[in-house]
N, C-alpha and C positions, 0 to 999 in steps of 0.2 A: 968284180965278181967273176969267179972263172967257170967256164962251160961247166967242169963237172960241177958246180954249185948251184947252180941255174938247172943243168937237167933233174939233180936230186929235189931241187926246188917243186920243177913241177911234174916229176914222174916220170922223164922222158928216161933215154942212153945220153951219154956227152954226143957222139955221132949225132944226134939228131940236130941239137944247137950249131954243131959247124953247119949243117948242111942248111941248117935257118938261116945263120950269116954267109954263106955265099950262094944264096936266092938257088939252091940246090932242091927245094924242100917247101911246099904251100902248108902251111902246118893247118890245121883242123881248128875252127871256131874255140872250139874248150880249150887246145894247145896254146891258143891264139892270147885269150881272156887270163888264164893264167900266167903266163908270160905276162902279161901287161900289169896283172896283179900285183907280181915278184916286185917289180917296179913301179909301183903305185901310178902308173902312168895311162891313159887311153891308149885303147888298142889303135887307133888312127896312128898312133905316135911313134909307134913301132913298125905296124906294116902297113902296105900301101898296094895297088895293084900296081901303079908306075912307080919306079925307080927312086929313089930321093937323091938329091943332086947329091952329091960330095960334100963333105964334112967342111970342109975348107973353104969352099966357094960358100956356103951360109954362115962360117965366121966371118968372112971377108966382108959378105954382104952386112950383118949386123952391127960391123963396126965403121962401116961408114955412115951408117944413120948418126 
């Protein structure tokens, strides 16, 4: 999905989605829950107050379970 589909998604500008993916941007509880919605996913799963490691270090991890 590309930024501008996702902001059309939930109302936003495309700017806003960049400044969500580079922690530029706290977005608002309602910004929050719809985003999470778009992607049927919990809102925990997406944002966090701490950082989420890198992508790569939790493949890493998953595959040597």
């Amino acid at each position: 999905m590309s930024r501008k589909e996702l902001a059309e998604a939930v109302g936003v500008n495309p700017q806003t989605i960049g400044y969500l993916e580079r922690g530029d941007y706290a977005p608002s509880v309602e910004l929050a829950l719809k985003i999470a919605a778009v992607f049927s996913a919990p809102v925990e799963a997406l944002f966090s107050l701490e950082p989420f490691p890198p992508l790569a270090r939790t493949l890493t991890k998953q595959g040597d379970s």
